[in-house]
LOMI-416593 format. One record per residue (C-alpha): x, y, z. Coordinates in pm, whole numbers, padded with zeros to 5 digits, always signed. Layout:
<sites>
XYZ;...
</sites>
This chain:
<sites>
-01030+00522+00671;-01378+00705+00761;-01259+00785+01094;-00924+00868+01038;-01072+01128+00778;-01319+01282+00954;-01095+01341+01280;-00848+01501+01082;-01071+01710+00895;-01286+01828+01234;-00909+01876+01379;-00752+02086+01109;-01122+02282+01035;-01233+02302+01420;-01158+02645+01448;-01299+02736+01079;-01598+02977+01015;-01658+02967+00696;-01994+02804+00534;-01827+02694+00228;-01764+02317+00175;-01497+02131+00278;-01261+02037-00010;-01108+01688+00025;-00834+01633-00217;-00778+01306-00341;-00501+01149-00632;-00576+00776-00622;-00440+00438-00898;-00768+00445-01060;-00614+00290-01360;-00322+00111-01410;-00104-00136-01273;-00238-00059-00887;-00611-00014-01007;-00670-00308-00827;-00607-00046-00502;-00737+00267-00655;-01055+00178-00825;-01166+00040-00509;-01021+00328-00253;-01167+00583-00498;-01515+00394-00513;-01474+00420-00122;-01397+00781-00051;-01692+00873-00297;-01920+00634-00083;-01797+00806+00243;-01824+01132+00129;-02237+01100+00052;-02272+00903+00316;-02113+01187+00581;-02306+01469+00353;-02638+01321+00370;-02584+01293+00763;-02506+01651+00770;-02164+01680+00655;-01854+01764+00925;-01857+02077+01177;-02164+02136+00999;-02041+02172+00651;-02078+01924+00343;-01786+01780+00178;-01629+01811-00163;-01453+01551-00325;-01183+01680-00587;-00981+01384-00727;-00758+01243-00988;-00622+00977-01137;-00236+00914-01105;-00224+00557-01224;+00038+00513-00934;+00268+00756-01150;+00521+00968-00891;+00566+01238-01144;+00142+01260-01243;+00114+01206-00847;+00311+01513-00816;+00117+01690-01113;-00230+01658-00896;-00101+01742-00535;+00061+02064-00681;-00322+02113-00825;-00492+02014-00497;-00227+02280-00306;-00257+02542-00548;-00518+02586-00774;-00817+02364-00620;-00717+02507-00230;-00789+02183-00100;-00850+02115+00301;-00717+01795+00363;-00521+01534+00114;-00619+01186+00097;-00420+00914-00156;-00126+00761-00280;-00246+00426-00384;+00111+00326-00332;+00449+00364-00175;+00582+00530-00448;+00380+00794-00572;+00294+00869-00141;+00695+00904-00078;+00719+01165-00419;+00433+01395-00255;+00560+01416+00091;+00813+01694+00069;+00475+01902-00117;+00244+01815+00153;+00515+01889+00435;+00614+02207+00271;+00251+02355+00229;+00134+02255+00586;-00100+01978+00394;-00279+01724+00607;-00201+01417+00404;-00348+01060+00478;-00191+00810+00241;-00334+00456+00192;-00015+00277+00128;+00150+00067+00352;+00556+00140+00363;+00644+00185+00702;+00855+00487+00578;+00564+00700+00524;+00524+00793+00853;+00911+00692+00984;+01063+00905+01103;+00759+01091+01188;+00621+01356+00987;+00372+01674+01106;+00169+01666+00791;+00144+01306+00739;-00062+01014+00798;-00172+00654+00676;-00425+00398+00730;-00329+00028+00658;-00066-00127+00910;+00283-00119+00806;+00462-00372+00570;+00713-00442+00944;+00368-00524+01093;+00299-00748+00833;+00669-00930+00874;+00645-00949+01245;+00271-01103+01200;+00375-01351+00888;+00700-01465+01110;+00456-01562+01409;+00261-01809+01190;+00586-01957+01043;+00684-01956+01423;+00410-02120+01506;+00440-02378+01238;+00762-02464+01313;+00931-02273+00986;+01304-02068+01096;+01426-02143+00745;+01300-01939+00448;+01305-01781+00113;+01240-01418+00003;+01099-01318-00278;+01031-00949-00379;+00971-00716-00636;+01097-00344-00758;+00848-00139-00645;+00817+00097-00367;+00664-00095-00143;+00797-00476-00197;+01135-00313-00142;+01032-00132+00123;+00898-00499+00301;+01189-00694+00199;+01430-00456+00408;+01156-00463+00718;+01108-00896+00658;+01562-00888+00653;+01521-00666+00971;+01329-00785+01171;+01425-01153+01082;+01628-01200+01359;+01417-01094+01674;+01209-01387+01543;+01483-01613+01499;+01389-01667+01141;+01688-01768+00839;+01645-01602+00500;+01837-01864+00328;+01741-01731-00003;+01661-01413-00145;+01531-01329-00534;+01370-01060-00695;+01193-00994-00997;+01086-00655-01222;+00776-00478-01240;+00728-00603-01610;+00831-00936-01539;+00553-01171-01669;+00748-01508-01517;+00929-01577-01189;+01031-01900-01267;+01407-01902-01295;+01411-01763-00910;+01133-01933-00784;+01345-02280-00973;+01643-02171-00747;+01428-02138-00469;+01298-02502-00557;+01629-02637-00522;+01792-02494-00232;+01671-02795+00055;+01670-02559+00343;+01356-02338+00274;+01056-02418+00453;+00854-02115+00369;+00884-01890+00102;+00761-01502+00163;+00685-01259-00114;+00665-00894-00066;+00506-00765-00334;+00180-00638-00462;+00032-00561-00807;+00042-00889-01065;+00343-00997-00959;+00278-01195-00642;+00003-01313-00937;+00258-01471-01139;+00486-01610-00850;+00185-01807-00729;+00079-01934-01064;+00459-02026-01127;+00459-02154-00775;+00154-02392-00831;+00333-02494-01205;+00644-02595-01035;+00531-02783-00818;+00714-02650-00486;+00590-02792-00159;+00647-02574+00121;+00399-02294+00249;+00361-01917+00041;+00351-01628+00210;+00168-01366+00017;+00170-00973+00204;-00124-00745+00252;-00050-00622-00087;-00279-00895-00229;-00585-00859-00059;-00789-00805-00326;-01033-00974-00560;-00773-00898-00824;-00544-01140-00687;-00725-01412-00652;-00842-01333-01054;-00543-01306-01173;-00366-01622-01014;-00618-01846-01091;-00721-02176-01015;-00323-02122-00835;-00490-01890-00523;
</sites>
């Protein structure tokens, strides 16, 4: 993320001569049912932005960090980018702790000629391409094409889906169904669950009991892919999980417990 920032900032300012700082924008899922993204991403970006200012800042010029905290809300996400545009006169965006709230600020960013880095990982952030925006982690398709080479590998063509409401685990489940095929991979099952949901055992049961899965994948991120591997490990199922890039936190592994 350091990199990315700092060659968009020295891109979009290269030309600048004002002394002032430069004002990085931020709206991050501090709190809330992605804090397990934003706390961290927001501890980050402060880190970076002493770390670049005691070296001497960018171009010459120190950075300021504005930021707040949209606990992954579209409409609060909204809210703060129409603040960073308008009233704080920000340089560069950086945010979106998820799919959801990134895809709600785009047509704001692309509007005001906003550079906008977003730290979620739907590949339809950035397709089709946008001027104005960018993103860091590698795209939930990546993640498909790099989970079906294992299962490849393993032997595994048959398997079950399972995916929840939000942003980005739909967002995976239509690139997993996609690009199933090039890989010669079977979804033989495919469940979902709710963002509130608090157990996944009625689909993962069906799952269970359909004798052609070999794998199950789920696209998700948050404390659901929590629950479907605690109800996972309760049921006893056999074959391999699949958890996404969506997981790789601490929080995950504290949440599903002895399961992880």
């Amino acid at each position: 993320m350091r990199s990315l920032l700092v060659a968009v900032v020295a891109f979009w300012l290269g030309a600048a001569q004002a002394q002032g700082p430069i004002k990085i924008g931020a709206f991050l899922a501090v709190t809330g049912p992605a804090a397990f993204l934003g706390d961290p991403e927001q501890k980050t970006l402060e880190l970076y932005v002493e770390k670049l200012n005691a070296a001497g800042g960018v171009l010459g010029r120190k950075l300021q960090l504005v930021s707040y905290d949209s606990a992954g809300d579209s409409e609060k996400a909204r809210t703060f980018v129409k603040r960073l545009i308008e009233q704080d006169k920000v340089d560069v965006i950086v945010g979106g702790s998820t799919t959801g709230e990134t895809m709600a600020v785009v047509p704001l960013v692309e509007q005001a000629g906003m550079p906008f880095i977003s730290l979620a990982g739907a590949v339809v952030i950035t397709e089709p391409v946008k001027k104005w925006v960018f993103k860091t982690p590698h795209t939930d398709r990546m993640a498909c094409e790099r989970i079906f080479l294992d299962m490849r590998s393993r032997k595994i063509e048959r398997i079950a889906l399972i995916s929840g409401s939000g942003g980005f685990d739909k967002s995976m489940r239509a690139q997993c169904l996609q690009v199933a095929p090039t890989y010669r991979m079977q979804v033989v099952a495919d469940e979902t669950y709710g963002g509130g949901d608090t157990d996944m055992t009625a689909q993962l049961t069906k799952i269970k009991n359909n004798a052609n899965v070999q794998a199950v994948l789920n696209a998700g991120f948050g404390q659901g892919p929590a629950i479907v591997t605690k109800n996972f490990r309760q049921l006893g199922i056999s074959v391999p999980l699949y958890q996404s890039h969506g997981v790789a936190s601490k929080e995950y592994i504290k949440l599903s417990g002895g399961a992880a």
